[in-house]
FIMARVEX-817011 format. One record per residue (C-alpha): residue in three letters; x, y, z; residue number from 1; chain. Coordinates in Angstrom, 3 decimals, always signed. Each point is the difference from the previous one (the first is absolute). Layout:
% FIMARVEX-817011
ALA; X; Y; Z; NUM; A $
...
END
This chain:
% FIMARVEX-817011
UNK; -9.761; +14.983; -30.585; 1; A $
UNK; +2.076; +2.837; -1.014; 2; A $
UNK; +3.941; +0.215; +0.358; 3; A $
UNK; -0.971; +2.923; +2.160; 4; A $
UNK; -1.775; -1.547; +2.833; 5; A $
UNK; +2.138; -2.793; +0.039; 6; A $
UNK; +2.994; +2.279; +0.435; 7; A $
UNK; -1.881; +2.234; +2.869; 8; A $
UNK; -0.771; -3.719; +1.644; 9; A $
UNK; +3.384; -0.752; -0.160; 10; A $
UNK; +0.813; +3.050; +1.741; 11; A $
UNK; -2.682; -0.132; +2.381; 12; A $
UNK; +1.459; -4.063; +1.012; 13; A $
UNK; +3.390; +1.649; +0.593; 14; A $
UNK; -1.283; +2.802; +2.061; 15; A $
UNK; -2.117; -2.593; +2.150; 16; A $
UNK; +2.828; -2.259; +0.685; 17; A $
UNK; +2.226; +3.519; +0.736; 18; A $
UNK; -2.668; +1.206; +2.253; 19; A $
UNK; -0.265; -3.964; +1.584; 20; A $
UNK; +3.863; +0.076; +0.630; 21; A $
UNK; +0.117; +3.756; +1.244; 22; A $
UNK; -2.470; -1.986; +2.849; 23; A $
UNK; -3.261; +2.147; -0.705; 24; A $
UNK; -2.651; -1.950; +1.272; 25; A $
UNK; -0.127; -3.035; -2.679; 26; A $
UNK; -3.790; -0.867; -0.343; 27; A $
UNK; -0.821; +4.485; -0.388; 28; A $
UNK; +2.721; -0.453; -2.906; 29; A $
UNK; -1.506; -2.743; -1.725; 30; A $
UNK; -3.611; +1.302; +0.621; 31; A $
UNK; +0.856; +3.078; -1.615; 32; A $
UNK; +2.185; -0.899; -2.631; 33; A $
UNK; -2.741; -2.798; -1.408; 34; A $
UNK; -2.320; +2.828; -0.160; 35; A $
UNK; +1.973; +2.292; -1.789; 36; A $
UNK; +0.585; -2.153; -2.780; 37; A $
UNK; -3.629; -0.916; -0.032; 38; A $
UNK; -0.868; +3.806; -0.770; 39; A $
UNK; +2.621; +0.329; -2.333; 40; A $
UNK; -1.101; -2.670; -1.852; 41; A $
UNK; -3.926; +1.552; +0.031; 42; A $
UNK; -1.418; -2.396; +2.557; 43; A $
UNK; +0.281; +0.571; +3.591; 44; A $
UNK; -2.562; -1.883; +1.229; 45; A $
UNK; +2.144; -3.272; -0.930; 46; A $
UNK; +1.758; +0.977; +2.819; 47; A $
UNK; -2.768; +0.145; +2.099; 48; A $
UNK; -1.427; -3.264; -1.143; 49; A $
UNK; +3.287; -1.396; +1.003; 50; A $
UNK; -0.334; +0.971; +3.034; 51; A $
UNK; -3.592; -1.460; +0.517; 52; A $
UNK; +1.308; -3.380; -1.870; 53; A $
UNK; +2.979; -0.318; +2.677; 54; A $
UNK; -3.068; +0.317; +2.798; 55; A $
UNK; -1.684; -3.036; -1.408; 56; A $
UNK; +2.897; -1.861; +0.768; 57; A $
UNK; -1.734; -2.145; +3.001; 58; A $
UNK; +1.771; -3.207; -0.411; 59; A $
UNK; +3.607; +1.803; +0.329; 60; A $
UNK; -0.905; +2.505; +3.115; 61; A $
UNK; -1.691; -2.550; +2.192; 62; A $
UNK; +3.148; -2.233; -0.142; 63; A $
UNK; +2.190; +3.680; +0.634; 64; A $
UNK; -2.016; +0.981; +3.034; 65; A $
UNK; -0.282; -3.166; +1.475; 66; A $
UNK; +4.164; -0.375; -0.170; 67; A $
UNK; +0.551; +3.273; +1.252; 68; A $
UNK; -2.158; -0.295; +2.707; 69; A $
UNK; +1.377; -3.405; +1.214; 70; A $
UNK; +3.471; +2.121; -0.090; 71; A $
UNK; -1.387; +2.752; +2.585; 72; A $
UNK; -1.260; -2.974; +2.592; 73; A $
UNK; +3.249; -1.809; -0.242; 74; A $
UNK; +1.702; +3.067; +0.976; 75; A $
UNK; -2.502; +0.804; +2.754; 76; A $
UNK; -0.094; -3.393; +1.615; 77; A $
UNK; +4.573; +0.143; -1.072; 78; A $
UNK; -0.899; -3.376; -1.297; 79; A $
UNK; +2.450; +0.918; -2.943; 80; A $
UNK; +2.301; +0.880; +3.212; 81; A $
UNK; +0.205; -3.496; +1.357; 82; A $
UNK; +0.798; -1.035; -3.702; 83; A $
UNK; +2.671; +2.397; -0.597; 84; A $
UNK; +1.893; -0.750; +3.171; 85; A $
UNK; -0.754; -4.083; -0.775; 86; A $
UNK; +1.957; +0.440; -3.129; 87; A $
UNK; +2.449; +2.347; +1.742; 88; A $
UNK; +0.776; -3.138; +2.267; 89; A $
UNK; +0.913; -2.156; -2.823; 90; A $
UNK; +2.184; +2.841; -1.419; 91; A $
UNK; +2.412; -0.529; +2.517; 92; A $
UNK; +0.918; -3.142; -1.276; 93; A $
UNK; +0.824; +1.484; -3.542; 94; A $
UNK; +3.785; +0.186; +0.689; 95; A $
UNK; +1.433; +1.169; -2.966; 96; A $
UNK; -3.250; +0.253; -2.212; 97; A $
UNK; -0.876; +2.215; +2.581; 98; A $
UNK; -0.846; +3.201; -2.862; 99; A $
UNK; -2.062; -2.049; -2.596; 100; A $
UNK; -2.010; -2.038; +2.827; 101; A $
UNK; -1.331; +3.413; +1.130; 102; A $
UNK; -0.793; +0.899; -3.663; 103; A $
UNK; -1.735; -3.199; -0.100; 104; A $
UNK; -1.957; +0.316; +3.478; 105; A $
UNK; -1.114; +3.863; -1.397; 106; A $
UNK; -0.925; -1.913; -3.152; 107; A $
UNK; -2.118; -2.375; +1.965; 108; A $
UNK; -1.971; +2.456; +2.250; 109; A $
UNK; -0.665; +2.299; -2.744; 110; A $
UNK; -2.438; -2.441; -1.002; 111; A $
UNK; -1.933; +0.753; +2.990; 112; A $
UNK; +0.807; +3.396; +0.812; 113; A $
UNK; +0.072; +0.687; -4.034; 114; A $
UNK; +0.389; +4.107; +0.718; 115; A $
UNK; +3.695; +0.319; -1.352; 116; A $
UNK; +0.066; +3.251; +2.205; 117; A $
UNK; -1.538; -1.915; +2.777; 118; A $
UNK; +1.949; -3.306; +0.065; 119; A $
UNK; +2.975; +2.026; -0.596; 120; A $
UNK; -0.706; +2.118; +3.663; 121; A $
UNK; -1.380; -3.467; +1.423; 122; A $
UNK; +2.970; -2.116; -0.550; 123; A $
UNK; +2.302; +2.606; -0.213; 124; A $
UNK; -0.108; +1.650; +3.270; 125; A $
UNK; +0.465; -3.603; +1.595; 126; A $
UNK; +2.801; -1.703; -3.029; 127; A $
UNK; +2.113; +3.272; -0.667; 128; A $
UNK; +0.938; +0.652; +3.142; 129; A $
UNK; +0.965; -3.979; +0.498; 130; A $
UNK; +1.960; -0.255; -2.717; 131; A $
UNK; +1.725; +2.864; +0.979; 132; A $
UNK; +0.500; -1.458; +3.033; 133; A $
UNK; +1.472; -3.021; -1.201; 134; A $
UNK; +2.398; +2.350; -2.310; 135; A $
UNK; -1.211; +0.449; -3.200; 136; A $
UNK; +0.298; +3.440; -1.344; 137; A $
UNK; -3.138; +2.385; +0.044; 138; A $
UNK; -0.468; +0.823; -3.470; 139; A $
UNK; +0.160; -3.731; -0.849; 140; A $
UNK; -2.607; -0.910; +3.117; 141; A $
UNK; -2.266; +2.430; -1.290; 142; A $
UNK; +0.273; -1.543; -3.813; 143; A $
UNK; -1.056; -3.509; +1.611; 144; A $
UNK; -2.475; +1.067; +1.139; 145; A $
UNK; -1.184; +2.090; -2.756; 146; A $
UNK; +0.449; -2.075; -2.580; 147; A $
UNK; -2.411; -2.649; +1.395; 148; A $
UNK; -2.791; +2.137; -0.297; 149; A $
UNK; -1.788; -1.602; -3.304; 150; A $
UNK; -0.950; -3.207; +1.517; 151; A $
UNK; -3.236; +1.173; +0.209; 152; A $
UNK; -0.225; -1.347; -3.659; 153; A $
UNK; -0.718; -3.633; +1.566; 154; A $
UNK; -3.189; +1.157; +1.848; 155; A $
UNK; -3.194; -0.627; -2.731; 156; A $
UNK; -1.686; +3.460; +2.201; 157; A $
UNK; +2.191; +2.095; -0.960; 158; A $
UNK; -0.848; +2.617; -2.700; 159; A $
UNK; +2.225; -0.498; -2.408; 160; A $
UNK; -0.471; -3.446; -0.028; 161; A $
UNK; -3.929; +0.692; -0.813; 162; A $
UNK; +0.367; +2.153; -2.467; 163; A $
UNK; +1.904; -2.658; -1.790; 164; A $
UNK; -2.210; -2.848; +0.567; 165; A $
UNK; -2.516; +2.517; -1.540; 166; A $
UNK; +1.993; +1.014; -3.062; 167; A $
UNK; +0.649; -3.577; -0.414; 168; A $
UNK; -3.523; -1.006; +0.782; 169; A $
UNK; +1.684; -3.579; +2.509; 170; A $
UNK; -0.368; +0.031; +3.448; 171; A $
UNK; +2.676; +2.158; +2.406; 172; A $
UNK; +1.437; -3.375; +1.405; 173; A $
UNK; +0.791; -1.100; -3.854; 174; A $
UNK; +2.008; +3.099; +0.073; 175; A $
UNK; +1.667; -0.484; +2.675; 176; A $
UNK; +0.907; -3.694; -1.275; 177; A $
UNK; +0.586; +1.352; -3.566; 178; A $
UNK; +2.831; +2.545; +1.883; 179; A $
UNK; +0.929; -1.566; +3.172; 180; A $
UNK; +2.955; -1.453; -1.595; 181; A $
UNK; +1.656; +3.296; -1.918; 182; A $
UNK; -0.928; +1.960; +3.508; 183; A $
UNK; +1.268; -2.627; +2.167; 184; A $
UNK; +3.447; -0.022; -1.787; 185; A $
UNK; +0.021; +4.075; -0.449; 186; A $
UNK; +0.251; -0.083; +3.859; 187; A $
UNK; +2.583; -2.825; +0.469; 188; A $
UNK; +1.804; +2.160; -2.644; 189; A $
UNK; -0.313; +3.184; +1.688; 190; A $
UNK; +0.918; -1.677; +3.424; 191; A $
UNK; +3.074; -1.232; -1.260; 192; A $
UNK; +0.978; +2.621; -1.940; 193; A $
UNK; -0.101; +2.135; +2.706; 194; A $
UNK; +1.925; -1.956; +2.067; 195; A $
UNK; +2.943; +0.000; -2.560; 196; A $
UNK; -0.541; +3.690; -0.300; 197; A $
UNK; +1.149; +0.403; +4.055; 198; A $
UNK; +2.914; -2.743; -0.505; 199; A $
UNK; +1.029; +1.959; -3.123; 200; A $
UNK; -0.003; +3.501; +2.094; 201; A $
UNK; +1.083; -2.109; +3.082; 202; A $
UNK; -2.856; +1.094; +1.638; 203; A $
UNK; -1.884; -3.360; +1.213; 204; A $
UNK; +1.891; +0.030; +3.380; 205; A $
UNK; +2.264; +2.328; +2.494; 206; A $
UNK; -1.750; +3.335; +0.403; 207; A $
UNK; -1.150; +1.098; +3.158; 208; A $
UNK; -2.075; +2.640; +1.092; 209; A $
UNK; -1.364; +1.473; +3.528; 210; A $
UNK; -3.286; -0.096; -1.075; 211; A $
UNK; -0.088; -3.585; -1.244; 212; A $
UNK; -1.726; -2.190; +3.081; 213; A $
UNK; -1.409; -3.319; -0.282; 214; A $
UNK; -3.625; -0.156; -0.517; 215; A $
UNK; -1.543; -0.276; +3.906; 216; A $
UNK; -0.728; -3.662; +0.459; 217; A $
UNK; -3.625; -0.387; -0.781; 218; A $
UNK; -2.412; -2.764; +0.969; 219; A $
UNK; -1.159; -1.997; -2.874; 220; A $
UNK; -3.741; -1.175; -0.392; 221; A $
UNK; -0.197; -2.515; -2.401; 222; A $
UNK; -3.374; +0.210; -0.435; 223; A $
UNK; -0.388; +3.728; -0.927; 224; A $
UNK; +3.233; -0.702; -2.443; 225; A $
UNK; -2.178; -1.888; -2.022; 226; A $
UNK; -2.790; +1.799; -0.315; 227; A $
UNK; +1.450; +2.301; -2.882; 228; A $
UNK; +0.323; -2.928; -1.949; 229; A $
UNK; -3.686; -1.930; +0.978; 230; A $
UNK; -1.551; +1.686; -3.204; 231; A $
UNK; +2.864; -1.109; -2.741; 232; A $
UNK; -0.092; -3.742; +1.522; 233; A $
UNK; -3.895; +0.432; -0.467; 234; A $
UNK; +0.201; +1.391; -3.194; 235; A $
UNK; +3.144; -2.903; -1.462; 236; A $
UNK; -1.789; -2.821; +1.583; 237; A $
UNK; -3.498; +0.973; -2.026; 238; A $
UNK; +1.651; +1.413; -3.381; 239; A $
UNK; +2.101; -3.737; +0.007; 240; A $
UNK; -2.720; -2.347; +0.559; 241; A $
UNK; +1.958; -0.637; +3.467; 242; A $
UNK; -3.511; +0.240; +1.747; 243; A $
UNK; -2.999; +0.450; -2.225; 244; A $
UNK; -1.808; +1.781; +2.338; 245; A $
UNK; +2.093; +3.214; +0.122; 246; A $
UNK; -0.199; -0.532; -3.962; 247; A $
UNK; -3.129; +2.523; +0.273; 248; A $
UNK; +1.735; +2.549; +2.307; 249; A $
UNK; +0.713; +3.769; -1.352; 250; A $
UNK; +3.314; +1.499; +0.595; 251; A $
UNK; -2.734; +2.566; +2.236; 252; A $
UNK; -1.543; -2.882; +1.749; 253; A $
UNK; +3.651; -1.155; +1.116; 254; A $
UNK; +1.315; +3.875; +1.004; 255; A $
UNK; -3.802; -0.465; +2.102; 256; A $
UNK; +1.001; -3.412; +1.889; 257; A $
UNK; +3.806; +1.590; +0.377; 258; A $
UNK; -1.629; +2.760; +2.182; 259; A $
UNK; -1.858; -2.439; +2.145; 260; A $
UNK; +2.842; -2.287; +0.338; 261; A $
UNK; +1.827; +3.320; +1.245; 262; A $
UNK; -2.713; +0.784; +2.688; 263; A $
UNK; -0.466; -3.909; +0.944; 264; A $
UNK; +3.979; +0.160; +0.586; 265; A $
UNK; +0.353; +3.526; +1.309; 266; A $
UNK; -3.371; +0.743; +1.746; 267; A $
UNK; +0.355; +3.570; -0.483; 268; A $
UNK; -3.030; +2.276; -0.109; 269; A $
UNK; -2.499; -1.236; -2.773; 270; A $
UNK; -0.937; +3.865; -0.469; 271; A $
UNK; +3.324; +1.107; -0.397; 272; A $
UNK; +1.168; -2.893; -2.395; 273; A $
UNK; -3.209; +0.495; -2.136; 274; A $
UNK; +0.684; +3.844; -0.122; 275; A $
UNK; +3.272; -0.554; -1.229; 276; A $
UNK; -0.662; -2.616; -2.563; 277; A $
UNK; -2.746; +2.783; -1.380; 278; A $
UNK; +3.057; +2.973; +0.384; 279; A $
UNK; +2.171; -2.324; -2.454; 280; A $
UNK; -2.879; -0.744; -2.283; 281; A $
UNK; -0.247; +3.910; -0.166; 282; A $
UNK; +3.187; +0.646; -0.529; 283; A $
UNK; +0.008; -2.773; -2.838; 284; A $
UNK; -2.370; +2.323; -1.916; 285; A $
UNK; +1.752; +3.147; +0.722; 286; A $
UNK; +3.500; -1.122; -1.245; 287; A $
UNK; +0.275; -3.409; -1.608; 288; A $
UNK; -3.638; +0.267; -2.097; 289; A $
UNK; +0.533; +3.473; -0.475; 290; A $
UNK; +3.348; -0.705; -2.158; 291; A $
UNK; -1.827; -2.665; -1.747; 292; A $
UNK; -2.841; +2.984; -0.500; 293; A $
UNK; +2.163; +2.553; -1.026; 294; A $
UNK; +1.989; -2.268; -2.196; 295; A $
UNK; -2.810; -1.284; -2.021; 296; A $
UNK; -0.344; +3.707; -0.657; 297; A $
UNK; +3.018; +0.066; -1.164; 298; A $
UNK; -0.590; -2.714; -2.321; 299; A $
UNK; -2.859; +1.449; -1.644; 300; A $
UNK; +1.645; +3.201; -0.550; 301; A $
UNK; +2.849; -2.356; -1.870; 302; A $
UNK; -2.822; -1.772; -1.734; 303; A $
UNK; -2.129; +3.512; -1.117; 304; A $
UNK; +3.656; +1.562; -1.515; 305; A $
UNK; +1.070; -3.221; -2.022; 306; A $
UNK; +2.480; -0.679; +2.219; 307; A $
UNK; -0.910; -3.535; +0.523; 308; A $
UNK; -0.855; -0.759; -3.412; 309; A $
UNK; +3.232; +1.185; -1.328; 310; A $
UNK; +1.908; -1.996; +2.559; 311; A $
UNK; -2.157; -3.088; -0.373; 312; A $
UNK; +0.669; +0.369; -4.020; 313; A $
UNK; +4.080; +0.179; +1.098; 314; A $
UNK; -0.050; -2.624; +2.132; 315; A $
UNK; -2.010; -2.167; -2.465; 316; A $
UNK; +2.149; +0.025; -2.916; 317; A $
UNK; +3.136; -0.730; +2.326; 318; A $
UNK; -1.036; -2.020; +2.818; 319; A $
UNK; +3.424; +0.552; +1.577; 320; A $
UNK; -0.572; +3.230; +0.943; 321; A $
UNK; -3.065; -0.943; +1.966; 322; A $
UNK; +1.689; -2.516; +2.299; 323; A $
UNK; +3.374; +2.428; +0.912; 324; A $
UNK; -2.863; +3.120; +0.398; 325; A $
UNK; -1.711; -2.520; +2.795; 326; A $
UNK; +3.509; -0.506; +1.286; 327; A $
UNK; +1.757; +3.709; -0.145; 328; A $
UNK; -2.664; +2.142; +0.011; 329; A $
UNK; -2.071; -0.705; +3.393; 330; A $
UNK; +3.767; -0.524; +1.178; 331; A $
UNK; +1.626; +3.023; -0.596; 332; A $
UNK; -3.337; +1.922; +0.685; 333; A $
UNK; +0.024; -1.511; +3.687; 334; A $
UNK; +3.938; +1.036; +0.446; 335; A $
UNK; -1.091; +3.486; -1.113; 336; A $
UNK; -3.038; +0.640; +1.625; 337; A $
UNK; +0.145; -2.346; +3.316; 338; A $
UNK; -3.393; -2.228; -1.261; 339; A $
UNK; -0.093; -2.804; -1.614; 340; A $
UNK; -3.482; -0.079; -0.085; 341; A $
UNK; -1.032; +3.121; -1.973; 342; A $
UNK; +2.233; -1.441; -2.751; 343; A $
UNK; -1.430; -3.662; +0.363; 344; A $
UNK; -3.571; +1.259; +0.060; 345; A $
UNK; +0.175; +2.225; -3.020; 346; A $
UNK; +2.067; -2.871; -2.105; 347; A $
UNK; -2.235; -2.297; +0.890; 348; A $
UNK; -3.578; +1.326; -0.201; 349; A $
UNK; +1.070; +1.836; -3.615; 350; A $
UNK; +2.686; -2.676; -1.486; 351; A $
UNK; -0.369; -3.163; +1.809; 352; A $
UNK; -3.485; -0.525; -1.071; 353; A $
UNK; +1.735; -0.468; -3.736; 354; A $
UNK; +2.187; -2.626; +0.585; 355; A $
UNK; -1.155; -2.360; -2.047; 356; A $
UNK; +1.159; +1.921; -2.933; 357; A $
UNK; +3.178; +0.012; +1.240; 358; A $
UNK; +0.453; -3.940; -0.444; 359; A $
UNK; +0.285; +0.261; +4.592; 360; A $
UNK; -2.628; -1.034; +2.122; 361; A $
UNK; -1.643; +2.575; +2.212; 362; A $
UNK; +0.757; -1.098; +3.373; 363; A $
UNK; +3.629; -0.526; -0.969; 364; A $
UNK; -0.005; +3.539; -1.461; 365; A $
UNK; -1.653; +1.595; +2.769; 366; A $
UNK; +1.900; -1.835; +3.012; 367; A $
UNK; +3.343; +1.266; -1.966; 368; A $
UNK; -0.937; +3.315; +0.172; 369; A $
UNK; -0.644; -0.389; +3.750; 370; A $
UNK; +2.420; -1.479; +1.185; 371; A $
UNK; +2.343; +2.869; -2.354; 372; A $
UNK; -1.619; +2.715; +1.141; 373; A $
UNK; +0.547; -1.357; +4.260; 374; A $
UNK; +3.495; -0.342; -1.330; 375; A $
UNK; +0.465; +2.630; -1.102; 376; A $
UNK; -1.773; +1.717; +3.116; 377; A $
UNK; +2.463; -2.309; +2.165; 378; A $
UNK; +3.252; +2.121; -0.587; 379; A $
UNK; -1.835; +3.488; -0.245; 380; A $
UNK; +1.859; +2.541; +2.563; 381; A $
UNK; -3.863; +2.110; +0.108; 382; A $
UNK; -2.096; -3.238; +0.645; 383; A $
UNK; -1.749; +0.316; +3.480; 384; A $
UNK; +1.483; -2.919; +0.767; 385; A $
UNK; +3.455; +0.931; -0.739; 386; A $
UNK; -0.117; +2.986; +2.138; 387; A $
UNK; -1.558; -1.712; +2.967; 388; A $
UNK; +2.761; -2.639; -0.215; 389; A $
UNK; +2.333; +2.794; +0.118; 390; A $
UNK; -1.079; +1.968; +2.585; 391; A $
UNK; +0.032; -3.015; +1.917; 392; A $
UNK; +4.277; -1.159; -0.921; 393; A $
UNK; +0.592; +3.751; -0.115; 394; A $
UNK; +1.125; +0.072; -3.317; 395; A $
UNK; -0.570; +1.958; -3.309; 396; A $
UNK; -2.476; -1.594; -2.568; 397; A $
UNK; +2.156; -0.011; -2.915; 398; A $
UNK; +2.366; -2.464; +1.946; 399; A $
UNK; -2.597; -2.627; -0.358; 400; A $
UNK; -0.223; +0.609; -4.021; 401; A $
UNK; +3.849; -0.676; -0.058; 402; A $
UNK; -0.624; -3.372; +1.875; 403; A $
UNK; -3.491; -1.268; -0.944; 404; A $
UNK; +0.565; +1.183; -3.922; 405; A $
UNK; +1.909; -3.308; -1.112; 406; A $
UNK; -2.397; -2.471; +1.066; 407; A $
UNK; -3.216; +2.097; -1.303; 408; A $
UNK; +1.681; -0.157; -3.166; 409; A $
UNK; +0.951; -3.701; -0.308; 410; A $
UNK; -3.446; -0.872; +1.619; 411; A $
UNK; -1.917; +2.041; -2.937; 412; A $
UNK; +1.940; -1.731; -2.716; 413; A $
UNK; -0.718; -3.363; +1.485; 414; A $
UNK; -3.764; +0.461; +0.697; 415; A $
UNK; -0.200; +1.106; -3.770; 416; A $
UNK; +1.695; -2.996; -1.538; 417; A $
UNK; -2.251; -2.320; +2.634; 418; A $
UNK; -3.114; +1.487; -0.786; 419; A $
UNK; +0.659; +1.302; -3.865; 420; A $
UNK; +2.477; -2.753; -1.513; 421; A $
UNK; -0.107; -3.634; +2.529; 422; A $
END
């Protein structure tokens, strides 16, 4: 490849992740932008093949649609309610570790409800104001509850964990074994950092505010609180030889018995749960496949300029660089742009695949650049979630940078030396 293209792919990388962080619609930007290099470099149909190979991809979208779907019922039936206001219950009892215990419960029901934007308006609506209530400063509620929202790493459904386990060519639950560790420890980290943030700032107790009520008392099923969970018990239990029998169940199959364990429970309308399993499988397509799609464009476009093959030549004669550009890259990309994923997919799907070359393993490589890039996303003042949060505390986004920013950053550097160096 000539210095030439490489130089205009260069340009057309920095322009995408401009255009990404100036919030243009992210999967038009990396649609168009893996096209345009393909017909610079002479061959646009490689873009167009990409797009057709990303469609073949059965094994990753029936696990997506089947996750998003169970998401939809558990909000219709307010299953995910019942658990929210369980854990909400317990919270009480946090006394002092009141700030990283509601990290931790966001942390834990993001692997159910694993929408960051979602879980953040969930849990948020019913934890902000409570902490609040209980005197912790705004800003600092809405960072708890923000920077919980990349536990939906634990849940083998969710996308990013597939595209991993596909990279890698394991199973999603060996991912999630190969990272539960460095994830489980980036939250405790985060949590806790966090909490000295607001002692440092003197913001964990003492402010008071009109609008901060306690959360109406709310009746507790226990029943519907466990329903969100009935399909990661299903899936643990099989994956560990717990009970053979479930050994055989998909991560689809298990979102499938979640929904009837929701109308057994709940008894709401059949018709209306089914409809709304089917709206969340459609919406799977339309936003979480469709930045898979458009990113495998992407990709190609990389791949067409000799992009790829120059960084794969870089990154071969010093490894090093390969395992900080899993770590910084998705990372920074996600604070700049508000998505981890876009960052995670590309790195994955284009560098990931080499690993081996790299003297790392490819789940290890591709979990790191994950779990970076929802980092990263984690203290981001334009993430969806971040805003929500906000609205909801009443506070500016770029207060929850300030407050989330120490513990993304220690978290990154420990998930790297876990999954890179131990």
């Amino acid at each position: 490849m000539s210095i030439v293209l490489l130089v205009l792919g260069g340009i057309i990388v920095a322009a995408t992740i401009y255009l990404m962080v100036k919030q243009y619609e992210v999967k038009m930007v990396l649609f168009c932008s893996g096209l345009l290099m393909t017909i610079l470099a002479g061959d646009p149909m490689a873009a167009f093949k990409g797009f057709s190979h990303a469609m073949t991809e059965s094994r990753i979208f029936e696990a997506i649609i089947s996750v998003m779907g169970f998401a939809l019922v558990l909000k219709l039936t307010e299953c995910d309610k019942h658990l929210i206001h369980l854990l909400v219950k317990a919270l009480k009892k946090a006394g002092p570790l009141l700030i990283p215990a509601a990290t931790l419960v966001t942390f834990f029901i993001n692997t159910s409800i694993t929408s960051a934007a979602g879980c953040s308006a969930a849990v948020g609506a019913i934890l902000i104001p409570f902490l609040m209530a209980a005197g912790v400063h705004p800003a600092i509620a809405a960072a708890a509850v923000f920077a919980g929202t990349y536990g939906a790493n634990f849940n083998p459904g969710y996308p990013q964990v597939l595209i991993v386990a596909d990279v890698a060519k394991v199973s999603p639950m060996d991912v999630v074994s190969n990272h539960f560790y460095p994830l489980l420890f980036s939250g405790i980290i985060g949590a806790f950092s966090l909490l000295l943030v607001a002692w440092m700032r003197k913001e964990h107790k003492g402010y008071v505010s009109e609008v901060s009520v306690v959360p109406e008392e709310f009746k507790v099923s226990y029943l519907k609180a466990i329903v969100p969970i009935i399909p990661l018990i299903i899936l643990i239990l099989g994956a560990k030889g717990y009970v053979p029998a479930l050994k055989q169940v998909a991560i689809s199959h298990a979102m499938i018995i979640g929904v009837f364990a929701a109308f057994i429970v709940t008894r709401v309308n059949p018709g209306k749960i089914s409809k709304e399993f089917w709206h969340g499988a459609g919406d799977a397509f339309g936003h979480v496949f469709g930045l898979i799609t458009s990113a495998l464009v992407f990709v190609e476009g990389m791949k067409t300029i000799g992009l790829i093959k120059s960084m794969i030549g870089a990154m071969t004669d010093y490894p090093e660089i390969a395992k900080i550009s899993a770590t910084v890259g998705p990372f920074l990309l996600g604070l700049m742009s508000g998505s981890g994923d876009a960052a995670a997919v590309a790195f994955n799907k284009a560098v990931t695949i080499h690993a081996d070359q790299f003297g790392m393993l490819p789940a290890d490589m591709g979990s790191l650049a994950v779990i970076a890039g929802a980092l990263g996303r984690s203290m981001s003042p334009i993430a969806g979630g971040a805003i929500i949060c906000c609205a909801l505390a009443g506070v500016n986004p770029m207060e929850l940078l300030k407050r989330n920013a120490l513990g993304s950053i220690i978290a990154v550097i420990v998930t790297m030396l876990m999954l890179v160096y131990m």
